[in-house]
C-alpha positions as CSV (number, residue, x, y, z in Angstrom):
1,X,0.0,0.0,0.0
2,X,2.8,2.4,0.8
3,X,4.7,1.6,-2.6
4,X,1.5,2.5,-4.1
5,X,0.5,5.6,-2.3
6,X,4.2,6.8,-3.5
7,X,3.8,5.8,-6.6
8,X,0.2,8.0,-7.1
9,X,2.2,11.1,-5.4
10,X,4.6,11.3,-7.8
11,X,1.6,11.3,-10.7
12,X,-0.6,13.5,-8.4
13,X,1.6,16.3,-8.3
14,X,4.0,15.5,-11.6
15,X,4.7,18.9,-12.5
16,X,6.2,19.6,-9.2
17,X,8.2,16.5,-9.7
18,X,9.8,17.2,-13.0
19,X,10.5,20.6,-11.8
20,X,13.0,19.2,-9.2
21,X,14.0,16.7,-11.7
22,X,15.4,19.9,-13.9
23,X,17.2,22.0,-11.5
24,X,19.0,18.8,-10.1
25,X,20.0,18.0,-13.8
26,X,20.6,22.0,-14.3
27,X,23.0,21.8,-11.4
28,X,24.7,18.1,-12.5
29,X,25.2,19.2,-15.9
30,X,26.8,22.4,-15.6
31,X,29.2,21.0,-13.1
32,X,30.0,17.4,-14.5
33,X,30.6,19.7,-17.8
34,X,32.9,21.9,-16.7
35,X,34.9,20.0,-14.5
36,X,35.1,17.4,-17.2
37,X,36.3,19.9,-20.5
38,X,39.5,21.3,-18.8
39,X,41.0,17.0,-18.4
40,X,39.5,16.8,-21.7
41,X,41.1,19.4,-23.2
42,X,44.3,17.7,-21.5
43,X,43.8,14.5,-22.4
44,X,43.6,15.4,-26.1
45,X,46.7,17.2,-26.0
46,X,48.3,15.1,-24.0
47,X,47.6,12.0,-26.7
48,X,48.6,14.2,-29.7
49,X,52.1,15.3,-28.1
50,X,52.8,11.4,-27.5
51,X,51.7,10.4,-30.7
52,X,53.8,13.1,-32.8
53,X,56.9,12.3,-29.8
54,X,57.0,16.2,-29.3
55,X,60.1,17.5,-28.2
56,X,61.0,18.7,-24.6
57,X,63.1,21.4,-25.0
58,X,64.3,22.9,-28.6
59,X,68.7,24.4,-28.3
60,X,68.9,26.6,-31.3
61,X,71.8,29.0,-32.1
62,X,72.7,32.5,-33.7
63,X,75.7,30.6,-35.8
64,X,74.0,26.9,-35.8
65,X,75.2,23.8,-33.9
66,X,78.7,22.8,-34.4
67,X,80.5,19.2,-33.1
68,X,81.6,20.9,-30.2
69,X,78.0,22.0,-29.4
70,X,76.7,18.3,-30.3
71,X,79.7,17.0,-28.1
72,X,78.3,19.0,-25.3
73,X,74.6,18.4,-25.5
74,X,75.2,14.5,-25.7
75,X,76.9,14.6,-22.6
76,X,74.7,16.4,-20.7
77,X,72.9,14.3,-17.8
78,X,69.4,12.8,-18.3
79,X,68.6,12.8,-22.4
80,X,66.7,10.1,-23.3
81,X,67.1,11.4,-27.4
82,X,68.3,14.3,-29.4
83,X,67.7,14.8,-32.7
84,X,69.3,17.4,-35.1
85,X,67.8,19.7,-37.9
86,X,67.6,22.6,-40.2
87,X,65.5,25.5,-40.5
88,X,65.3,28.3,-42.8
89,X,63.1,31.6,-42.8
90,X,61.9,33.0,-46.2
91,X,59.4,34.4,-48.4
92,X,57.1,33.2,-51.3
93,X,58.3,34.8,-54.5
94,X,55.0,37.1,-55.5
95,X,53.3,36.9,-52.3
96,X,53.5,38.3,-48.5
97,X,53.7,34.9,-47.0
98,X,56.9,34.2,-45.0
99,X,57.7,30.7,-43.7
100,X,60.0,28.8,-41.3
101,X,60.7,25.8,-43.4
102,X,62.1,23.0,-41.2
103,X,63.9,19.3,-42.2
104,X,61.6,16.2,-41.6
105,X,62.5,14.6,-38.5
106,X,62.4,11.4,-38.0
107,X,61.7,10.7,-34.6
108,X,60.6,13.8,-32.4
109,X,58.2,16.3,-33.0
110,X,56.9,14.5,-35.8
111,X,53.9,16.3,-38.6
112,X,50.1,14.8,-38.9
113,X,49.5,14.5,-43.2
114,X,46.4,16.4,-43.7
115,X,46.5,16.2,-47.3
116,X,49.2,14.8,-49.6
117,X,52.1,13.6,-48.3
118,X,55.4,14.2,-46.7
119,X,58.4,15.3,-49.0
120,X,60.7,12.6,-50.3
121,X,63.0,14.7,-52.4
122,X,64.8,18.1,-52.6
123,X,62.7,19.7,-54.6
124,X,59.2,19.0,-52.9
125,X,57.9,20.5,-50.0
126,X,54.7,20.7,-47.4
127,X,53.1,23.8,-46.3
128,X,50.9,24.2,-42.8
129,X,47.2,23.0,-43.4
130,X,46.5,26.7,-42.5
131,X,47.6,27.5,-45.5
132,X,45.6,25.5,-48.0
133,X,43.3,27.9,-49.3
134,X,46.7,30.1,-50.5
135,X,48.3,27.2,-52.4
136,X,47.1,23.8,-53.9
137,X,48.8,20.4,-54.0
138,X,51.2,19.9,-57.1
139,X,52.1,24.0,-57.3
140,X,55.4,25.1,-58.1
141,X,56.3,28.0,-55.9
142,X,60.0,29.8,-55.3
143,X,61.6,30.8,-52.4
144,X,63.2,34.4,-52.6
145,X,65.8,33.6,-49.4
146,X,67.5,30.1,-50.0
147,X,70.9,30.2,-47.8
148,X,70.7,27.1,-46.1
149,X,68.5,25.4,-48.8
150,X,70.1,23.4,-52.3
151,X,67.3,25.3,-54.3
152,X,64.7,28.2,-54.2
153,X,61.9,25.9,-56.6
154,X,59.7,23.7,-54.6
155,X,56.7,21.7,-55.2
156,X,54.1,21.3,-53.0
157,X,53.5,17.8,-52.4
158,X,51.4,17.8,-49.0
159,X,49.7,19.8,-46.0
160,X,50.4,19.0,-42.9
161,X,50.0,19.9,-39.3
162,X,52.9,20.8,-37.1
163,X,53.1,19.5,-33.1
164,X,55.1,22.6,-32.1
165,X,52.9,25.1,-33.2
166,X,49.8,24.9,-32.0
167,X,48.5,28.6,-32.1
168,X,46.4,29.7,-35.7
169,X,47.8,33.0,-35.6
170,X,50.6,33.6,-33.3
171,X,53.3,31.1,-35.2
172,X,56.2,33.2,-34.6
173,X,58.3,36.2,-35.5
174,X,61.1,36.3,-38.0
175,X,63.3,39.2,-39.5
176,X,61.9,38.9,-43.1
177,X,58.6,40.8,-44.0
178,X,56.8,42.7,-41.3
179,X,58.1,40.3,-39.0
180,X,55.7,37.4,-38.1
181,X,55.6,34.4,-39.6
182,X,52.2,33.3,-41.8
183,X,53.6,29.4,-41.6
184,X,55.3,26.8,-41.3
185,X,56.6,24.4,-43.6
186,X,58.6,21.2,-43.9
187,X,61.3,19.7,-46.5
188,X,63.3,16.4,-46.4
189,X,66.7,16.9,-44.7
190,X,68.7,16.3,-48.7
191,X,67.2,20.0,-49.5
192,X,69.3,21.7,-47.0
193,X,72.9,22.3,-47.6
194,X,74.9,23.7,-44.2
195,X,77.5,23.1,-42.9
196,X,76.0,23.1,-38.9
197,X,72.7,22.1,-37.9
198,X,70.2,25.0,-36.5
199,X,68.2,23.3,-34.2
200,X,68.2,20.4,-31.6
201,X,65.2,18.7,-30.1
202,X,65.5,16.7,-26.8
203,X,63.6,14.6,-24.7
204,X,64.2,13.7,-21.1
205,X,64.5,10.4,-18.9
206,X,63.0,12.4,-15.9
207,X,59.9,13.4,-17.8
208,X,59.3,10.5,-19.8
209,X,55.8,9.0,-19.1
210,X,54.8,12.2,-17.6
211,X,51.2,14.5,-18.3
212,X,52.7,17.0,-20.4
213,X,50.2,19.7,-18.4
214,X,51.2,18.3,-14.7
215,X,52.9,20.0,-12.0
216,X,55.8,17.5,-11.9
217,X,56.1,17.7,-15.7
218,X,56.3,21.8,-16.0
219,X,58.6,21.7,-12.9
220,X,61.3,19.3,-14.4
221,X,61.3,20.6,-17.6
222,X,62.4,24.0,-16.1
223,X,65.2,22.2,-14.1
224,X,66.1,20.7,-16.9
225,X,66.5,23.5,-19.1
226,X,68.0,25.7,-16.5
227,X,70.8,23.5,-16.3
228,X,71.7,22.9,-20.2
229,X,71.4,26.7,-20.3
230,X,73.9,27.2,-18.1
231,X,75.8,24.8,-19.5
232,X,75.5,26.6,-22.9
233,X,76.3,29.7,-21.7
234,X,79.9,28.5,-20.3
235,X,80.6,26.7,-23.7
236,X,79.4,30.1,-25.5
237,X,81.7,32.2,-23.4
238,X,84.8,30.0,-24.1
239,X,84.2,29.9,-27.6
240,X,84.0,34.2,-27.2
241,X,87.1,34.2,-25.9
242,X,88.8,31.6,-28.3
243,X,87.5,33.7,-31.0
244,X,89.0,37.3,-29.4
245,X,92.4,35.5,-29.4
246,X,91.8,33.9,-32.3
247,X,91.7,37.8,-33.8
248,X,94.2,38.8,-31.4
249,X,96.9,36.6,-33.2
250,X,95.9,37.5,-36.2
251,X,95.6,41.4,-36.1
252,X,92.3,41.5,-37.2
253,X,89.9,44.1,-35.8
254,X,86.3,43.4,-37.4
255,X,83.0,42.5,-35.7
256,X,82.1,39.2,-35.7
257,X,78.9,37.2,-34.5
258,X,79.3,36.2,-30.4
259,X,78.2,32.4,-29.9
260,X,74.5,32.8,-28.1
261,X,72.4,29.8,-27.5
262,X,68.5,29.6,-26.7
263,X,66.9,26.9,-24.8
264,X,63.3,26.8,-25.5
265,X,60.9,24.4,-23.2
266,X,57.2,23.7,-24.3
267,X,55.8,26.8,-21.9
268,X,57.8,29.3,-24.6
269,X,55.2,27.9,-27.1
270,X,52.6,30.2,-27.1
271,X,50.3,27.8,-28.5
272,X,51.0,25.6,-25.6
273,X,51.0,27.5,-23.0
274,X,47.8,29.3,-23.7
275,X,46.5,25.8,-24.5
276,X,47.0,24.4,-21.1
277,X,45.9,27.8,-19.2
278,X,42.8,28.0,-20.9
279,X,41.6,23.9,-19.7
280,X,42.3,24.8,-16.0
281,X,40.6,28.1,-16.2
282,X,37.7,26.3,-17.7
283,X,37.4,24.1,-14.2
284,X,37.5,27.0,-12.2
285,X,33.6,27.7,-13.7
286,X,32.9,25.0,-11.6
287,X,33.6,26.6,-8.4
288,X,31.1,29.0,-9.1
289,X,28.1,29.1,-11.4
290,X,27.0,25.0,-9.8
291,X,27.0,26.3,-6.6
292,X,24.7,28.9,-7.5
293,X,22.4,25.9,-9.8
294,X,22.3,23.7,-7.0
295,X,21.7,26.6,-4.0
296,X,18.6,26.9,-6.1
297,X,17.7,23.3,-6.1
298,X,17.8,23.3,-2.8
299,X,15.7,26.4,-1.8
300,X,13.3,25.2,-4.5
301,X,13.4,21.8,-2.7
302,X,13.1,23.1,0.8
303,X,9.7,25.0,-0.2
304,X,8.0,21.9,-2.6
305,X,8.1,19.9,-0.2
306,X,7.4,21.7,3.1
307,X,4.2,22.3,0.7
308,X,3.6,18.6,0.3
309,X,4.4,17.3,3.5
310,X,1.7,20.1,4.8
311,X,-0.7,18.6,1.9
312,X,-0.2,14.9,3.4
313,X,-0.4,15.9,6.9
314,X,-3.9,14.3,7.5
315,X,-2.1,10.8,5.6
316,X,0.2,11.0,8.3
317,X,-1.6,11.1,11.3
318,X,-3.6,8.4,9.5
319,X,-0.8,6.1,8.9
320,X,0.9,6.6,12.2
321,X,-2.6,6.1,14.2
322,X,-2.3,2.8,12.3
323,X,0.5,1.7,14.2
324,X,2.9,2.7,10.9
325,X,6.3,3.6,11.9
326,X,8.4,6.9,11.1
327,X,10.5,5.5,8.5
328,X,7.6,3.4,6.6
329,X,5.4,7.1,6.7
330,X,8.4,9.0,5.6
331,X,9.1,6.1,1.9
332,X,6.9,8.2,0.1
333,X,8.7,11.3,1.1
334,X,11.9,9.6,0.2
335,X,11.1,7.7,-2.9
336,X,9.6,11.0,-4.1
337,X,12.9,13.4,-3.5
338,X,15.2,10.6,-3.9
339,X,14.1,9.4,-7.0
340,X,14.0,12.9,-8.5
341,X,17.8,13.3,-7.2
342,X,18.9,10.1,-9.2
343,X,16.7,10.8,-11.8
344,X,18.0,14.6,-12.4
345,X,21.6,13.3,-11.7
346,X,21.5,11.0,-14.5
347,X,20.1,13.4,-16.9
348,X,22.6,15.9,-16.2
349,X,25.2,13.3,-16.1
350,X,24.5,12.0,-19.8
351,X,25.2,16.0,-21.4
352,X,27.6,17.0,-19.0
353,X,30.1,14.6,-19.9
354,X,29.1,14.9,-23.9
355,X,27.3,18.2,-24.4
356,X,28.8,20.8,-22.8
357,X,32.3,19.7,-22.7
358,X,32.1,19.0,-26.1
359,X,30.9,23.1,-27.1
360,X,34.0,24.2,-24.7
361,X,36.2,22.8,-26.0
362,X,35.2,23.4,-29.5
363,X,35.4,27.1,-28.7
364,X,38.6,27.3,-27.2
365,X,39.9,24.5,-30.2
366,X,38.4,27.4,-32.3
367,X,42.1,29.0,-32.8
368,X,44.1,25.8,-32.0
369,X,45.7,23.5,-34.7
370,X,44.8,20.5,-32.8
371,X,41.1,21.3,-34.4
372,X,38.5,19.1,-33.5
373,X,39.4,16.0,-32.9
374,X,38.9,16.1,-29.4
375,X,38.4,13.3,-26.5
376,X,35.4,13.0,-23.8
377,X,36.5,11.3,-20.9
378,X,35.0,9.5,-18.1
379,X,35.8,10.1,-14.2
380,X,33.5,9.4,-11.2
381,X,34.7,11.7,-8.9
382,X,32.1,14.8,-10.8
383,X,29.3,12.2,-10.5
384,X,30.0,11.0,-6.8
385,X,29.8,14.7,-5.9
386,X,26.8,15.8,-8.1
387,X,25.0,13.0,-6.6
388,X,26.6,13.5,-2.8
389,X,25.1,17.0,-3.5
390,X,21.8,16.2,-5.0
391,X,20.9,13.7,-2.4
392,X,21.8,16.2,0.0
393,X,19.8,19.1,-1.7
394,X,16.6,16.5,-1.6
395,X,16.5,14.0,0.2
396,X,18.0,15.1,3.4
397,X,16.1,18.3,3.2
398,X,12.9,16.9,3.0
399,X,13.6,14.8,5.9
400,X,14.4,17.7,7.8
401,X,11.3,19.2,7.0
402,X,9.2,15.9,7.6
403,X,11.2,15.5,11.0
404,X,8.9,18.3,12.3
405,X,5.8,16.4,11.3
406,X,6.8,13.1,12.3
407,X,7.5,14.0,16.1
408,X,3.6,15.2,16.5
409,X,1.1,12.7,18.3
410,X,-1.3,11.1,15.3
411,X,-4.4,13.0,16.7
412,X,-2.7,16.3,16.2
413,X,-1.9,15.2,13.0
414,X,-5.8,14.4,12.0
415,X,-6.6,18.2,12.9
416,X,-5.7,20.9,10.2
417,X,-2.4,22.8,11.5
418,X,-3.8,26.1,13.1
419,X,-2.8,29.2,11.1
420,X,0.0,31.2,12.3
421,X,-0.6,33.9,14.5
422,X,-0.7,37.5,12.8
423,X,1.5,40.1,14.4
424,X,1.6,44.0,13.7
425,X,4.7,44.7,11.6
426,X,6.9,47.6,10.8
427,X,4.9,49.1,8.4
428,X,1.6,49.5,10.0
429,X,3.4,51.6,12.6
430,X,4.0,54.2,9.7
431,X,0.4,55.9,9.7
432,X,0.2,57.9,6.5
433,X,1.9,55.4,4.6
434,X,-0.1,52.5,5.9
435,X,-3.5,54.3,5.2
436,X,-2.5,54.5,1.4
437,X,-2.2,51.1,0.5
438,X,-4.5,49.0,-1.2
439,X,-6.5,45.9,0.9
440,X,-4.1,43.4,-0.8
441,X,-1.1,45.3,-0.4
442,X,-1.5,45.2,3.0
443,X,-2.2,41.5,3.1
444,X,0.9,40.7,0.8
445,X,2.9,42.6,3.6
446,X,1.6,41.1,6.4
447,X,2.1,37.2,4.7
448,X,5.6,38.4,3.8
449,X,6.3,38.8,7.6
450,X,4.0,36.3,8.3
451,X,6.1,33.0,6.4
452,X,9.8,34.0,6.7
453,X,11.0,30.9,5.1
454,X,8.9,31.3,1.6
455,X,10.0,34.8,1.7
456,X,13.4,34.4,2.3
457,X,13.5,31.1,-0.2
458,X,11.9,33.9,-2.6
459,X,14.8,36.3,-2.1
460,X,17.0,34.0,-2.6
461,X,16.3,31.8,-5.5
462,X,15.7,35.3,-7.7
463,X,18.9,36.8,-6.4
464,X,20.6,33.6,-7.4
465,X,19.4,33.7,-11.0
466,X,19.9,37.6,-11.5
467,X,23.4,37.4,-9.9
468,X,24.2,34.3,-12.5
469,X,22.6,36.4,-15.4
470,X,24.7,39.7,-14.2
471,X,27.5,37.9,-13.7
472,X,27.5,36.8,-17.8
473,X,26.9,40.1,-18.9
474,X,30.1,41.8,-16.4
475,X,32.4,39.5,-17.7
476,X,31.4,40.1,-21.3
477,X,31.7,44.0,-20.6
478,X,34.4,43.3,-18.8
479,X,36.4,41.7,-21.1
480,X,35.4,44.3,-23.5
481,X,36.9,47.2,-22.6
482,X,40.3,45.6,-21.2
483,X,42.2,46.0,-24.7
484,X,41.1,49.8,-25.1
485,X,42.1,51.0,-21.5
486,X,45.5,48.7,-21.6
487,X,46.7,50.3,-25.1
488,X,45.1,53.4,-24.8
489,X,45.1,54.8,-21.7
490,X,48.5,52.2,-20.6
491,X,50.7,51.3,-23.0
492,X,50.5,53.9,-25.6
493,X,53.2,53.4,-28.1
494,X,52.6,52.0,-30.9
495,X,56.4,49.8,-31.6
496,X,59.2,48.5,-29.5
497,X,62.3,48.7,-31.6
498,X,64.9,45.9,-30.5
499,X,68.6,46.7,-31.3
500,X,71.3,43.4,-31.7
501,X,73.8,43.8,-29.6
502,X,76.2,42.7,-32.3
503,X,74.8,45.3,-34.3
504,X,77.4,47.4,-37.0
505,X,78.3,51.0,-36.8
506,X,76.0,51.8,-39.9
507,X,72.8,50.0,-38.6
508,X,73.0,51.5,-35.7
509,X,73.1,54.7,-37.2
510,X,70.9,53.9,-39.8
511,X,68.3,53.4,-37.1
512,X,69.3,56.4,-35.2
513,X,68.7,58.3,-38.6
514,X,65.2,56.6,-38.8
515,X,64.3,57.5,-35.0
516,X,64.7,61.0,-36.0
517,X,62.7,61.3,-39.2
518,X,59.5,62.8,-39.7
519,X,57.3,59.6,-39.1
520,X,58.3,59.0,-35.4
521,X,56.4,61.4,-33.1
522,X,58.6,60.4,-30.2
523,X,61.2,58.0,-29.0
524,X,62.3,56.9,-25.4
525,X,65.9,54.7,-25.5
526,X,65.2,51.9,-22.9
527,X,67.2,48.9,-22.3
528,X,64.6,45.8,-22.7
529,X,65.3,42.2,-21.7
530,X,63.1,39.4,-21.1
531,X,63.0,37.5,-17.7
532,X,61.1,34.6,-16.2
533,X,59.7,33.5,-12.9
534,X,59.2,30.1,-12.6
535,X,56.4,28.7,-9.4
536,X,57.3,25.4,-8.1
537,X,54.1,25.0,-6.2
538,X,52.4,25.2,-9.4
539,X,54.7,24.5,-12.3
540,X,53.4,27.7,-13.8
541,X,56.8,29.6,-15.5
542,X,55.6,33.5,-15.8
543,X,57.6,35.6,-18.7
544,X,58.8,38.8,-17.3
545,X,59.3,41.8,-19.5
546,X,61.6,44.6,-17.6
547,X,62.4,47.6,-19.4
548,X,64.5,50.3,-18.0
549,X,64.4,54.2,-19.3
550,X,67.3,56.1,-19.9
551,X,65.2,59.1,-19.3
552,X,62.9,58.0,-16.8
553,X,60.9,61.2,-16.6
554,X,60.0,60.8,-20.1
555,X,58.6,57.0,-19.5
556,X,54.7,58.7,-18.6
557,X,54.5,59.5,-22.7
558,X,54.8,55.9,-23.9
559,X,53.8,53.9,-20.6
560,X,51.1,55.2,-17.8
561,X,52.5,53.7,-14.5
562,X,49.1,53.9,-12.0
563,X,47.3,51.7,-9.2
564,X,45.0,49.4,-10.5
565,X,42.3,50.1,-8.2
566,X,42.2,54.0,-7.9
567,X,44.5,54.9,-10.6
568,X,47.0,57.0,-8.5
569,X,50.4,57.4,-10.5
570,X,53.5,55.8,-9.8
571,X,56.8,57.2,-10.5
572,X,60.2,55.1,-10.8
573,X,62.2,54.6,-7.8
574,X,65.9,55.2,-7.9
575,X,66.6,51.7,-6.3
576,X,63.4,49.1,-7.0
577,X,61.0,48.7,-10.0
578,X,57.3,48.7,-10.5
579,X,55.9,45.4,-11.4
């Protein structure tokens, strides 16, 4: 009888059923999705780099990689593999696009064939996928810079997608055109003719096996480059010196190129790196907007059923007068808000781990190479705690509400509950006003004051919803307005000139001569250099840009130094910096 009596609740008041049904799902999907996209998002990475074998770290230098170098890097502790290649920046003969061509490896940091195939000889070549609508399969195009290269005519045998570069439109700077990069490219390692390699990619013993996105991962990738820098830099500063005697002996007094090496890790891709920050920012959501969902779930909870245990409050007394017990009265209660938990938990379940991860990371794939090939993953631990949560929201709420019920005798249960007593409230004490309002104005104040829980689980439930619609439409506006105040009212020049340090007598002053023509409003001379800050606790490596003025007064016209919260100005100490 009691299975059946639960059964005809749920039908009886089905509206009220399906309603708690949706906000539990509401709740389960928006957090299951979000904490699900961000491992997704690393997951699909994380296959892609192991399939391609994507280098650890990347040694290039200003006058290539000699058999000293080689000598140097093989010794170094902890390589697992190194493999050596050529790169060469140049232009398309009749067109704007300028491209990093690099030798097909054969091991690390491999290329995905989108279209065509690799290159097998020295005249054949692969261009980026990206840049498929600019060229076609089986064209002949010619390459306007060719030092490193046997010849300037390729054909274009294949498309392909590069493992290093993940990023659509940041690929890279270069000193040919206006100085970024429209592509990459890559030819077999017979079309390059020098006599030292230009670039070396290395894996590591201490990372192999490793998420490429985990603490441990970032953290010994960091070490490790850290100390082949170092390393570098000694064997750079020896080979200075040889060189100055080397001149010395010989009476020679020309400039000539300083050895300079550059160790590059994965977190100095930008593709990478903004890759991997934007799948943990996307599980931060979840600390937020499900709390709101489920808050509401609850409230809504909390009032349907103090309404319906009221409703059955006659059943009760009946069923306890009967000699029922507390727990057999209270299986309808249950089977109703429990079943609506598991029910809503499912539902949300079933999109949040396809649905909405699945349009996240779409949109943030959206300017990614990886495209959309993506993975959906399965975890518990989301579904444990949507459904820890949901219970909680239902069933033990309504059980605190029943509790109430349960502990009155069954012949004050057979008797309507008595009406709660009216009191005079606040507003009645204001005369004039009180006069002035209508009959059911003054009712609707009174029942407001009357049932503080229904008003309060009013308040509440609207606030929630307007505070999750607000919330959208700040960080829209928000987000909108950052770029004009940081270049307009912040940063307000337009170029940052870099000068070589090996630079000649007449480009130096062929720049000076530029500085003060007629097209440059103003200049500031600063000394620029770019630093890092690596976080052990998180594995997070943050790029530092310092500049130093030589005129320090003059700084305000190029870059406004203020607070960030009441925009008081800051001027340059003598002995600290501004950050």
């Amino acid at each position: 009888m009691l299975w059946k009596d639960a059964g005809q609740a749920i039908l009886h008041s089905l509206g009220r059923y399906l309603a708690i049904i949706a906000l539990i799902a509401l709740g389960t999907f928006s957090y299951v999705g979000l904490k699900m996209a961000g491992p997704d998002m690393r997951t699909t990475g994380r296959d892609f780099f192991t399939a391609h074998h994507i280098a650890d770290l990347t040694v290039t230098a200003n006058i290539g990689l000699d058999t000293q170098d080689k000598q140097s890097i093989s010794n170094f502790y902890g390589i697992k593999s190194a493999e050596y290649g050529y790169f060469q920046d140049t232009t398309v003969k009749g067109t704007n696009t300028t491209l990093r061509i690099f030798s097909a490896p054969k091991q690390l940091s491999s290329y995905a064939v989108i279209k065509g195939r690799l290159p097998r000889k020295q005249n054949e070549i692969a261009l980026s996928y990206l840049l498929a609508n600019n060229f076609k399969l089986n064209q002949q195009i010619q390459l306007q810079q060719a030092s490193y290269l046997k010849k300037r005519n390729f054909k274009i045998v294949g498309f392909v997608k590069s493992s290093e570069y993940l990023d659509k439109k940041q690929i890279g700077q270069t000193k040919l055109g206006n100085g970024q990069l429209t592509g990459i490219a890559v030819a077999d390692i017979t079309a390059f003719n020098s006599p030292v390699h230009q670039i070396c990619r290395l894996t590591f013993k201490n990372t192999s096996g490793l998420s490429p996105f985990s603490k441990s991962y970032r953290n010994r990738s960091y070490h490790n480059r850290q100390r082949l820098q170092k390393k570098l830099d000694r064997l750079a500063k020896a080979k200075a010196i040889k060189l100055q005697r080397a001149m010395q002996l010989q009476n020679l007094n020309r400039q000539f190129a300083y050895p300079h090496y550059t160790v590059s890790s994965r977190e100095d891709n930008l593709g990478y790196a903004t890759y991997r920050a934007d799948s943990e920012k996307v599980e931060i959501l979840a600390s937020v907007f499900p709390v709101f969902l489920y808050a509401v779930a609850a409230l809504v909870c909390l009032s349907t059923m103090t309404r319906f245990v009221e409703e059955e409050r006659i059943k009760i007394g009946t069923l306890k007068a009967l000699g029922y017990s507390n727990a057999a009265v209270g299986l309808k209660f249950t089977l109703y808000s429990t079943s609506a938990a598991l029910l809503g938990v499912l539902l949300g379940a079933c999109l949040g781990y396809t649905f909405l991860p699945s349009m996240i990371i779409k949109a943030y794939l959206s300017n990614s190479t990886l495209g959309t090939n993506f993975e959906l993953n399965f975890a518990w631990r989301p579904l444990l705690i949507s459904l820890a949560v949901a219970l909680g929201s239902t069933t033990i709420v309504t059980w605190l509400t029943l509790s109430t019920t349960l502990r009155q005798r069954p012949a004050a249960l057979l008797l309507p509950k008595p009406p709660k007593n009216g009191a005079r409230i606040l507003l009645e004490r204001i005369t004039h006003l009180w006069k002035r309002l209508s009959f059911s104005a003054k009712v609707t104040a009174r029942n407001a004051v009357r049932y503080k829980s229904r008003m309060l689980m009013t308040i509440l439930g609207v606030a929630g919803c307007t505070g999750l619609l607000v919330m959208g439409f700040g960080i829209r506006d928000s987000l909108q307005g950052i770029g004009q105040i940081q270049y307009n009212q912040i940063e307000k020049n337009d170029l940052i000139a870099l000068q070589q340090p090996a630079a000649s007598q007449s480009q130096t002053h062929a720049l000076q001569s530029f500085l003060k023509g007629s097209a440059i409003k103003n200049s500031l001379p600063i000394h620029y250099e770019q630093l890092s800050k690596h976080q052990s606790k998180t594995g997070a490596t943050q790029a530092v840009t310092m500049i130093v003025p030589q005129k320090p007064q003059d700084l305000r016209q190029f870059i406004n130094l203020r607070q960030r919260s009441n925009h008081q100005q800051l001027t340059l100490p003598k002995n600290g910096a501004v950050i």
